[in-house]
Structures are given as C-alpha cells and as structure tokens.
C-alpha positions as CSV (number, residue, x, y, z in Angstrom):
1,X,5.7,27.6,-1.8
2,X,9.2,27.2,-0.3
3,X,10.3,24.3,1.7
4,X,14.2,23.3,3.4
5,X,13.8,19.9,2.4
6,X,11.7,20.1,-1.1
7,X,12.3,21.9,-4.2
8,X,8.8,22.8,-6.1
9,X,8.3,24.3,-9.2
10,X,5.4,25.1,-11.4
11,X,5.4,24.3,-15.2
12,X,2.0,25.0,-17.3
13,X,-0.8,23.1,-15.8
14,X,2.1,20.9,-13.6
15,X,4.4,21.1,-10.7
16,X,7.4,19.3,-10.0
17,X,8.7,18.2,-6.6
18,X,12.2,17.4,-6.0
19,X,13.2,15.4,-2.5
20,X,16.1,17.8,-1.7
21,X,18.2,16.3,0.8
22,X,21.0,14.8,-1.8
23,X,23.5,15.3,1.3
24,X,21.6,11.9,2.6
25,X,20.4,10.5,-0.6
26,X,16.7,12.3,0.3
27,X,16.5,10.5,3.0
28,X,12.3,10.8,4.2
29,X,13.1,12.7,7.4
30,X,10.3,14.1,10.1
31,X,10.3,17.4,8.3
32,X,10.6,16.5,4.2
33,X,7.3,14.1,5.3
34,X,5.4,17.2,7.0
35,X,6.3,19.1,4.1
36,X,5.6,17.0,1.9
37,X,2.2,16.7,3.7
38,X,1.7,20.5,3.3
39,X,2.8,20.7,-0.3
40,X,0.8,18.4,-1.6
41,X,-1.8,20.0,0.4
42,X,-1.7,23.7,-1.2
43,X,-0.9,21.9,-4.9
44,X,-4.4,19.7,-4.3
45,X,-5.8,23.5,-3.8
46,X,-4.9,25.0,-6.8
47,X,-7.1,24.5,-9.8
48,X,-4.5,25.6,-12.1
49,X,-2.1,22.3,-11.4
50,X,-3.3,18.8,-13.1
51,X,-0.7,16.8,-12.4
52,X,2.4,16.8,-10.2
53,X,5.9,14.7,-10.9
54,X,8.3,14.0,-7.9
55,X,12.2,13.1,-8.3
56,X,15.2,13.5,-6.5
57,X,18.0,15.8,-6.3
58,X,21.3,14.3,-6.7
59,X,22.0,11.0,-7.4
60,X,19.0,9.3,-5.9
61,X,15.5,9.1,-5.4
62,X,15.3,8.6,-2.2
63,X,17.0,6.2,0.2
64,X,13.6,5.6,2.4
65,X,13.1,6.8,6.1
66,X,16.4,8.3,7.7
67,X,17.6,6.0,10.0
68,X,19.4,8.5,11.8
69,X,16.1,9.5,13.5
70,X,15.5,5.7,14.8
71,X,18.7,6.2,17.7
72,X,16.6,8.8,19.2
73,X,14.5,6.8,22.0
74,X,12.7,9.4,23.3
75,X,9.2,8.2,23.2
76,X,7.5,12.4,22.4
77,X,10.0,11.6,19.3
78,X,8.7,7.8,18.4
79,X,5.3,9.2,18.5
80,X,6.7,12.0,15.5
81,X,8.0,9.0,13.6
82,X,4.7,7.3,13.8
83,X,2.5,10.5,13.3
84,X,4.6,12.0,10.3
85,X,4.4,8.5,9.2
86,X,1.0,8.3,9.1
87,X,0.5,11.8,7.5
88,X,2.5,11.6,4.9
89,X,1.2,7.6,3.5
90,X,-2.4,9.2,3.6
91,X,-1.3,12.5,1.8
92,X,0.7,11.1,-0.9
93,X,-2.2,7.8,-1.7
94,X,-5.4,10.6,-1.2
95,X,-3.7,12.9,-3.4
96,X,-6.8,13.6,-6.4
97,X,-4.3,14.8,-9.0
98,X,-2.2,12.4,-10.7
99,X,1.3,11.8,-9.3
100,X,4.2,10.7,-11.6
101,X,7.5,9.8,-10.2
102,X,10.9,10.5,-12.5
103,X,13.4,8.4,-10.6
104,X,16.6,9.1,-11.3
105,X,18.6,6.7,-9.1
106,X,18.1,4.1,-6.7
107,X,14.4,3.7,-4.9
108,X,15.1,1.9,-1.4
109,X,12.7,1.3,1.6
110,X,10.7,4.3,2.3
111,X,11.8,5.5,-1.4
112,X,10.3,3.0,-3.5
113,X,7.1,3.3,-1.4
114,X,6.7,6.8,-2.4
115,X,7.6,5.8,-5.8
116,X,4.5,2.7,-5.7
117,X,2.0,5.7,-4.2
118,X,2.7,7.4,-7.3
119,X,0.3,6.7,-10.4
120,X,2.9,6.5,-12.8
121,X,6.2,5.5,-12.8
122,X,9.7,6.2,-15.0
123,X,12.9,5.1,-14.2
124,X,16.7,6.1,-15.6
125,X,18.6,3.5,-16.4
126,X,20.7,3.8,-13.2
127,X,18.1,3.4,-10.8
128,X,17.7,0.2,-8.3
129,X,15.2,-0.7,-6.3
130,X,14.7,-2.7,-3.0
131,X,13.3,-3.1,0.4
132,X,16.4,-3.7,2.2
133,X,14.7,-2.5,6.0
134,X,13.4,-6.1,5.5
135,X,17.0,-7.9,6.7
136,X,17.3,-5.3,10.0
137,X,13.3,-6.4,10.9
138,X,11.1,-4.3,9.8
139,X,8.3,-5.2,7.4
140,X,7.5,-3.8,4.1
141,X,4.7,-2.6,2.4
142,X,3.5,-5.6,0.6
143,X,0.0,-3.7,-0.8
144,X,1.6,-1.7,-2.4
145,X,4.0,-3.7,-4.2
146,X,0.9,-6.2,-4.9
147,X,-0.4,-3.3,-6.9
148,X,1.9,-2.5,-8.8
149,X,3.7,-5.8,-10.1
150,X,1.1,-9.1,-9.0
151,X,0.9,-11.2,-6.1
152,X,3.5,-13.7,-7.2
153,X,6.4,-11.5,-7.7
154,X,5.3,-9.3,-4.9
155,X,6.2,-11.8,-2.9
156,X,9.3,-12.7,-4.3
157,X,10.4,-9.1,-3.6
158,X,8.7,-8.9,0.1
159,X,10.4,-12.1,1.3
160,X,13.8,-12.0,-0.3
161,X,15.0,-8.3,0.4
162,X,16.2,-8.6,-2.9
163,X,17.5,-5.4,-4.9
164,X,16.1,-5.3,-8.7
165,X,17.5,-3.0,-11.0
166,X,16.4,-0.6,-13.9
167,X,15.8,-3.8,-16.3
168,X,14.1,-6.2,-14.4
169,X,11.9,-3.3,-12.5
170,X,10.7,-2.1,-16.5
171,X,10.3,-6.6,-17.5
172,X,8.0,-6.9,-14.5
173,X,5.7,-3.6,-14.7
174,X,7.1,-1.9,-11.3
175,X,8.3,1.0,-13.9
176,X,6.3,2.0,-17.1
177,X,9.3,3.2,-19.1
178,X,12.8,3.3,-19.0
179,X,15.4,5.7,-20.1
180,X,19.0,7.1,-20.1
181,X,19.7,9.6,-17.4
182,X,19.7,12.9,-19.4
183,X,16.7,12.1,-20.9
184,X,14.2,11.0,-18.1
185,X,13.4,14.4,-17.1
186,X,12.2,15.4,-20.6
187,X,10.2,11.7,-20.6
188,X,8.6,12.9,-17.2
189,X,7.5,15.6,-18.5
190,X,6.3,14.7,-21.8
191,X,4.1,12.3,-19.8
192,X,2.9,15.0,-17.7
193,X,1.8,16.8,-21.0
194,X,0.0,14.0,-22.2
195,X,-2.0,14.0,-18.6
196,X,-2.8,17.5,-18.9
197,X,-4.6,17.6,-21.9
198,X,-7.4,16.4,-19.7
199,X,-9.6,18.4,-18.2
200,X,-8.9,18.5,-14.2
201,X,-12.6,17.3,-13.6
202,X,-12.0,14.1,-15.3
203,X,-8.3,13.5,-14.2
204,X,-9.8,14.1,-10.0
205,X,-12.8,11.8,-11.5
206,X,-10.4,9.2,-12.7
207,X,-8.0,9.2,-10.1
208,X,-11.1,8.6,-7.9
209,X,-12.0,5.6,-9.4
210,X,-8.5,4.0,-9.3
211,X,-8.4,5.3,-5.8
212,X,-11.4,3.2,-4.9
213,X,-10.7,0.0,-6.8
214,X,-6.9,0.0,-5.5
215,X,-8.7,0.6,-1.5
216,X,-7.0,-2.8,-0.2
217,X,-3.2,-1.3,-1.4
218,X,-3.8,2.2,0.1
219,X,-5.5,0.9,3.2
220,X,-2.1,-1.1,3.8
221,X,0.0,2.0,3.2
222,X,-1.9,4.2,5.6
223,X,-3.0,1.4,8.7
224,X,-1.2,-1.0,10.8
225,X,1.0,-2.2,7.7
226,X,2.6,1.0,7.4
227,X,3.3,1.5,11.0
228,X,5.1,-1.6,11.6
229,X,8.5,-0.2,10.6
230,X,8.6,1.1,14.6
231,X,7.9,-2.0,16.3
C-alpha cells in the first residue's frame, strides 16, 4: 500500500496509519480522506490484520478539514468536499476491525472526529482537543462526542468551542490513557497486542455489536450532521 498523504505500515497481526501531512498539521484534505477511504478498504480485506492504530506525523494529530480547500467556490469542487466527506465518516465508523487512535498532539475539528470514530483512544501528554470550527459557524459532531464522554459534558464541549487538554480529556473518559510523548507509541501498541490476542472472528463480531448499539452516534457522523460543515 502506498499513499502521498498516509504512511501505513504492517506490524504482526496490526497496521499502523500515520496522517502524513505535518507541513499542515495533517490537515484532512480531499485526497488524505479518499485515501483514507481506500486504505482502510484493502486493510478491512486482509485477514492477516486485527486491528489498525492511526496517529500523526509531526507534531499533531490532525488539525481537522483543511480550510484551504473551503476558498475554492467552484460548486464541481463543493460537491468533492461533501462527497469525500461523506466517504470517509462511513469508512472510518463501518470499519469491522478495531481502530485505536495514538494521538500525539492536538485533536481539533475534523481531527478529534476521527479520533471519536476510533474504538479506543490514547493521548500524549501534549495533546489538546477542541472543536474550534464551532466560533466561524459550522456545527460539530455532537453524536459523537455524546458517545464518547455523556450527554452533559457533550454539551458543554459542543456549545462552548472550548479547548480541553491532555488532563481534563483522560478525567472525563474522551481518552482511555494518558502518557508522556516518547512513550505513547509503545502504549499504542501494547494495546494493539492485547486486541490481537483475539481471534479476528470475535474482534469483527464484537465490533459489530458496538457498531449496532452506538447506531444513533454513527448515523450522526455519516448523515445530515456531518454535512453541515458546508452550509
């Protein structure tokens, strides 16, 4: 597999992906989502991978969509947004195998919805999180946050904008663990050892289940929630 805009390698029963766009802080352009789309697509195909960890190169995660792609008004390139969009939420929350994200710097927008879509979540110490595209009028995925840390503090984070860091995102159950920056590679994959001593039938079987009784956060990620970042 080989990709401009991700980095993939295979480990054992895993593969890692790495967002490589560090020049724009992994920014989610047009083509990391497609390829994204199709990555995750040939990894779902191969019965030799259990489990799959994203992260970022660099010093974030991933800033969210790149904005630098909104200016463009043409309405052939809105519909790319929107379609790419679209693809890439249903890829990344249909996935079967487990997904674990290792983020090493700050989740915004875009970013920490691809971190929420993941099943499992570890955070260095130095990353922050946020939905800052709230404050220039575009809505966030509230679903998904909902899942992930309750209704109440979902909607303090939804309605404020507010940035959390490391701490508070570990106190409140957006993150499972936390851990110093040269170690949370290592922790990531440590916790994708303890997924793969699984058999795949069970972990796809599994993941089905929490698939199906988490339906109301996915639909939001993959509907009219998730396109309302164009409107």
């Amino acid at each position: 597999m080989s990709y401009e805009t991700l980095e993939v390698e295979r480990e054992e029963s895993s593969a890692i992906i790495k967002l490589n766009r560090p020049d724009k802080r992994n920014a989610l352009s047009i083509q990391l989502r497609n390829e994204m789309v199709e990555c995750l697509g040939e990894i779902e195909s191969d019965d030799e991978v259990k489990a799959v960890l994203v992260t970022g190169n660099g010093p974030a995660f991933c800033a969210g969509f790149d904005l630098e792609e909104f200016k463009n008004p043409d309405p052939d390139h809105i519909k790319a947004i929107q379609e790419s969009s679209r693809r890439f939420h249903a890829a990344v929350t249909g996935f079967p195998k487990p997904l674990v994200a290792a983020i090493n710097g700050p989740a915004m927008a875009g970013g920490l919805d691809l971190a929420l879509m993941c099943d499992i979540r570890l955070a260095s110490e130095k990353a922050l999180f946020g939905h800052p595209e709230l404050r220039f009028g575009s809505h966030v995925l509230y679903g998904l946050v909902k899942e992930a840390v309750g209704g109440g503090m979902a909607r303090d984070l939804c309605l404020s904008g507010r940035n959390i860091d490391a701490a508070e995102a570990h106190r409140i159950g957006l993150v499972s663990k936390l851990t110093t920056p040269d170690k949370l590679m290592e922790e990531s994959r440590a916790m994708l050892g303890e997924i793969c001593k699984s058999p795949l039938r069970i972990l796809v079987s599994m993941k089905e289940r929490v698939k199906k009784y988490s339906a109301e956060a996915i639909e939001g990620a993959t509907s009219s929630e998730g396109d309302s970042f164009v409107d």
